[in-house]
C-alpha positions, 0 to 999 in steps of 0.5 A, spaced: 500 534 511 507 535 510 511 533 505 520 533 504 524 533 498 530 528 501 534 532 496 533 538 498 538 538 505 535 543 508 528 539 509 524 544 505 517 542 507 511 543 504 503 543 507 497 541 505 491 543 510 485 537 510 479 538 514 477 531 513 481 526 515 486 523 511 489 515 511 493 515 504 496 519 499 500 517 493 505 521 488 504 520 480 511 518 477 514 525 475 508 528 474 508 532 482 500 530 482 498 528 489 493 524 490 490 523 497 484 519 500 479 524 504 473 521 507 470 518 502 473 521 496 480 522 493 482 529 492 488 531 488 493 536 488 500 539 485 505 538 490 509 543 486 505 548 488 504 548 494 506 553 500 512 552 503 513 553 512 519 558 513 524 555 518 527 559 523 534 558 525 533 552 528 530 548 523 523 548 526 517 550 523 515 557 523 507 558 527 502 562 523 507 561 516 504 555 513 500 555 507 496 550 504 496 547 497 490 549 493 486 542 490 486 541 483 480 536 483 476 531 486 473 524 485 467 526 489 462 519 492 467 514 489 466 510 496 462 509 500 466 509 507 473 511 508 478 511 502 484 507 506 489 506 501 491 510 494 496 507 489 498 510 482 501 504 477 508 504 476 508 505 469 502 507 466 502 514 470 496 516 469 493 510 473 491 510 480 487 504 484 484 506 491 481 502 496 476 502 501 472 500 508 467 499 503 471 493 499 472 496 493 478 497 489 476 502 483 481 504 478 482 511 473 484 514 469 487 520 472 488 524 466 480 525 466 477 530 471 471 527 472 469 521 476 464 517 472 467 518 466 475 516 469 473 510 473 475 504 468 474 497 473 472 496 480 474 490 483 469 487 489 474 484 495 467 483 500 472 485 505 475 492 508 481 492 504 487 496 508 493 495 503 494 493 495 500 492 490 501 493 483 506 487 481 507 483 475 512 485 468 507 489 465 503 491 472 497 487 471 497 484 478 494 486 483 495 484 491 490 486 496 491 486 503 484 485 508 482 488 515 480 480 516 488 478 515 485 475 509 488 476 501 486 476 494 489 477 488 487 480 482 489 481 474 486 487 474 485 489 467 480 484 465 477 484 474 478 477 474 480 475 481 486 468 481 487 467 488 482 469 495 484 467 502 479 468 507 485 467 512 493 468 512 494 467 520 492 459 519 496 458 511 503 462 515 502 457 522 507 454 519 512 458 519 512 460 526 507 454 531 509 458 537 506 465 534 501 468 530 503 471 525 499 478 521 500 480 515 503 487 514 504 488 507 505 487 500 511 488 496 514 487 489 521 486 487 521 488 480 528 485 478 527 479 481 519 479 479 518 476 485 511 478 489 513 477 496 509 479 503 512 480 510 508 478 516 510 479 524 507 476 530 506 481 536 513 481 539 516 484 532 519 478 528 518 479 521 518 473 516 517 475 509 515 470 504 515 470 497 507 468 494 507 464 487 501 464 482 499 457 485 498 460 492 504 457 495 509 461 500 516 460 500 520 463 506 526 468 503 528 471 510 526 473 517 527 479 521 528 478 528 531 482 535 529 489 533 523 490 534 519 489 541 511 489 538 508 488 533 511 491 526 506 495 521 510 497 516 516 494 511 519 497 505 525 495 501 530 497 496 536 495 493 537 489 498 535 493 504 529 493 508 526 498 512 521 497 518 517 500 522 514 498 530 509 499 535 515 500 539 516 507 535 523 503 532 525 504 525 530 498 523 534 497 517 536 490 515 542 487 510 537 482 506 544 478 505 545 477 511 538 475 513 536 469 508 537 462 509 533 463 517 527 460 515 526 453 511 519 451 511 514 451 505 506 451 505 501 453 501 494 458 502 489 455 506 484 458 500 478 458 496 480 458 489 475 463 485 475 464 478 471 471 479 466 474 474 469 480 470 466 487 472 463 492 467 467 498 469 460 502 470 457 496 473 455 496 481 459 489 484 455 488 490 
């Protein structure tokens, strides 16, 4: 794993050597703590500490320099398949979620070393969970995206499940009749508290529409000849989206500038499930 400071102009890099393979990470808020999923575990490092490459003259990395950070710890066996996707929350630092090809998301305390004693809620999305988002004022919500193109969204703190779609293909159809549309991921706008999801189809048109507490989607904005496939990453920023294609294209788009393209509503296809609240050491299966 390689990490940069975009503050540092030179392009200071960093490593960490993994054996295993490594599908997420995730940084603590001003804490330097790393958080990587690895296998079936997620190890922990201090990325202030680790080694950095030396850099030639040309920029390049030197062969045979680089260094591998030491982890610091490690929640062994707290999924039984790979750990895809590791989230510290945006407030509370010490908290971290971790999902799964088994369909947990497990919460902790990440200020307790061991596993068992740190795991504070488990939440059971009966399907491979490949990505999640905190949102809400406090935090207290959580979206998650599945392998099956379905969602459910959670308040976590009490393990309560508010709103489960089996298939977010058929609720969007809407939005684009001639395509199908797949969901890329989550994202929250903490300014305008606004939880929205951008899909695209296979010829890299993005629509992004905003979900409310009822399950209904209202379209915000479509991102279109960028892209010329599939797009498998979005983030944004002040008004800015930032995305990223099977066709190895970053694209960067003016939300302003975007708005308005799309007009239709729809609500989800979905079972509404009122869920079971989840003892924190309780086994959910």
């Amino acid at each position: 794993m390689r990490l940069w400071d975009l503050r540092v102009q030179s392009g200071c890099v960093s490593v960490i050597q993994q054996v295993d393979e490594a599908l997420s990470c995730a940084f603590g808020k001003g804490s330097g703590l790393l958080a990587v999923g690895v296998g079936c575990h997620v190890d922990f490092f201090d990325a202030r500490q680790t080694k950095q490459e030396s850099r030639g003259a040309s920029g390049g990395a030197q062969g045979g320099s680089r260094g591998s950070g030491e982890r610091l710890g490690r929640y062994a066996d707290v999924h039984t398949d790979m750990v895809t996707k590791v989230v510290f929350h945006p407030s509370q630092t010490t908290t971290l979620a971790s999902a799964s090809e088994d369909g947990l998301v497990c919460l902790y305390d990440t200020g307790v070393s061991q596993a068992d004693e740190a795991l504070a809620c488990i939440l059971n999305a009966e399907s491979p969970v490949r990505d999640m988002t905190f949102f809400g004022a406090k935090g207290d919500g959580l979206a998650l995206l599945t392998g099956s193109e379905g969602t459910s969204v959670w308040h976590w703190p009490s393990a309560l499940r508010a709103l489960d779609v089996e298939d977010l293909r058929q609720s969007a159809g809407s939005f684009n009749r001639e395509k199908a549309l797949f969901s890329i991921q989550y994202h929250y706008d903490q300014g305008t508290d606004r939880l929205r999801l951008a899909l695209s189809d296979v010829e890299g048109s993005v629509t992004v529409v905003e979900v409310q507490p009822g399950g209904e989607m209202h379209p915000l904005l479509r991102l279109e000849s960028g892209h010329k496939c599939l797009v498998r990453a979005v983030d944004s920023h002040n008004g800015t989206w930032v995305t990223g294609g099977e066709d190895a294209r970053l694209c960067l788009w003016n939300e302003k500038e975007q708005e308005g393209q799309v007009n239709q509503s729809t609500a989800f296809d979905r079972k509404q499930k009122k869920g079971k609240k989840i003892a924190p050491h309780f086994q959910p299966y």
